[in-house]
N, C-alpha and C positions, 0 to 999 in steps of 0.2 A: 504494500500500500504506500501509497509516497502521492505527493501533492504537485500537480504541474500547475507553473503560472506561466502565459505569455507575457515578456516583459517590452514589447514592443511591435512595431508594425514589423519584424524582420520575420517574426513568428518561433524566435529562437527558445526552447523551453529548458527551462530549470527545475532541478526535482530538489525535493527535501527530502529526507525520511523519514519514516512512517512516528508519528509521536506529536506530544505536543511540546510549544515554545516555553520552555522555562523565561519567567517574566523578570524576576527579581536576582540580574549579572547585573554582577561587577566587572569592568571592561577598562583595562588598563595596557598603553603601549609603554611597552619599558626602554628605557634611556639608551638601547646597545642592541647590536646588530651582530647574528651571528652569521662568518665567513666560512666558506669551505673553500679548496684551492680550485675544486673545478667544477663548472655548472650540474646541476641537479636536474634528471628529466622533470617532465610537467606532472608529476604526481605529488599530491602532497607530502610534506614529512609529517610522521607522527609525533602525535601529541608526548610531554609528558604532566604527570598526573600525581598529584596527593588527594586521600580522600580518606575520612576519617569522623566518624561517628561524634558527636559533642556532647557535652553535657547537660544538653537538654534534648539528647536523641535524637538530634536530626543528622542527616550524611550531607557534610559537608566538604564541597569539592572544588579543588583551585587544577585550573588545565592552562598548561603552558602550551602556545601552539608559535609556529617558525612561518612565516607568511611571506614571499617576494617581494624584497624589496620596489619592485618595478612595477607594483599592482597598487599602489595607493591604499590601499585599504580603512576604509576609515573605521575606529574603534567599536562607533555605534551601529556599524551595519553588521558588525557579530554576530550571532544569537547559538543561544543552546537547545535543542531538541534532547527531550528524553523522551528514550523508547524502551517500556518496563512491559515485562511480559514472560511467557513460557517458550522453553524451544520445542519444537520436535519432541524430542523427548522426557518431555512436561520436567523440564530443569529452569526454575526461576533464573532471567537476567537483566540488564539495566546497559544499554548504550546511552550513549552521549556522545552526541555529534557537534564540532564548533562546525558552525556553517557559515559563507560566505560565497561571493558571485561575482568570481575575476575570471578573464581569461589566461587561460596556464600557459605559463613559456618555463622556459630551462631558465634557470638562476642559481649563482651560488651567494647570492647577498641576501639574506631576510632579517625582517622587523622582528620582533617578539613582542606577544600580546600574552597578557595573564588576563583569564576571566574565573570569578570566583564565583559559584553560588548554593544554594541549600539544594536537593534532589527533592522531587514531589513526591510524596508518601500519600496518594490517595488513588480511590477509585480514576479520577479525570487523567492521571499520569498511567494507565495499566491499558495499554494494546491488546484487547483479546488474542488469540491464536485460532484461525478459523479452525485451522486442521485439531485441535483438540477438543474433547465432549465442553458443551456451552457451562456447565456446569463448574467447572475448575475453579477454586478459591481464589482469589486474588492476593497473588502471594507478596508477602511485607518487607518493605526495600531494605529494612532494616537488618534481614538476614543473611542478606547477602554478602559470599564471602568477598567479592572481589568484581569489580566493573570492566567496561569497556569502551575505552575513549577513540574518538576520532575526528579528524581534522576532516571538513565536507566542503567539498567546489562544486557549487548547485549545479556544475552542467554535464553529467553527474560524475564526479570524480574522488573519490575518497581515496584516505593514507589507511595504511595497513592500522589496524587498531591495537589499542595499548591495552593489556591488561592489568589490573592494578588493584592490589590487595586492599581491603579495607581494614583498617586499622581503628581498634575502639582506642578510647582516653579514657 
């Protein structure tokens, strides 16, 4: 399931992934740029990621993502999709996607953007799974041992995903 918008008369389309927009990032470009010696093909790199339960039980998660220099990207055009649900084999998980809508070239120069925010622990954050009985509990983000982050270029192009332990306090 994924969401297509025309973003113009060109008729070019952009997907997101299937979930909804977490509302409540924090969206920060940080002061330094990191180099590699030689251009990077057009896929994303991956994200890296803390994520870690707080003391008032919520999963709280800071995702550092590496974006081309050559792309502008403006901080507030970010956003976070959480997609919580069951796989296949009725095993609770939680992605998170930063997303964003550049056209990709090869670079070895990128920004770094840190976006921080709480994961949604309710029914409106839980993706059924068509392929399993309608019945299934909606399983609590809280138990989960470990997420999976990803850097998203809505046309459609995603970075291999991070997986990341959760860690209580």
């Amino acid at each position: 399931m994924s969401k297509t918008n025309q973003k113009d008369s060109s008729c070019e389309k952009t997907v997101r992934p299937a979930g909804i927009e977490i509302q409540k990032v924090i969206v920060s470009k940080l002061d330094f740029q990191i180099k590699f010696p030689s251009p990077r093909h057009n896929k994303p790199l991956p994200p890296t990621v803390q994520v870690a339960i707080n003391n008032t039980k919520e999963m709280e998660i800071s995702i550092v993502v590496f974006v081309s220099e050559n792309t502008n990207v403006d901080p507030n055009n970010l956003c976070i999709i959480q997609d919580f649900s069951y796989t296949n084999e009725q095993m609770p998980y939680a992605n998170f996607y930063v997303c964003y809508d550049v056209t990709p070239e090869p670079c070895s120069t990128f920004n770094v953007f840190q976006l921080t925010f709480n994961a949604i622990n309710s029914p409106e954050g839980y993706t059924p799974n068509t392929s399993l009985p309608k019945d299934m509990p909606i399983p609590h983000l809280l138990d989960l041992k470990e997420i999976v982050s990803f850097l998203w270029d809505e046309d459609p192009v995603g970075s291999r995903g991070t997986v990341t332990t959760v860690q209580n306090n």
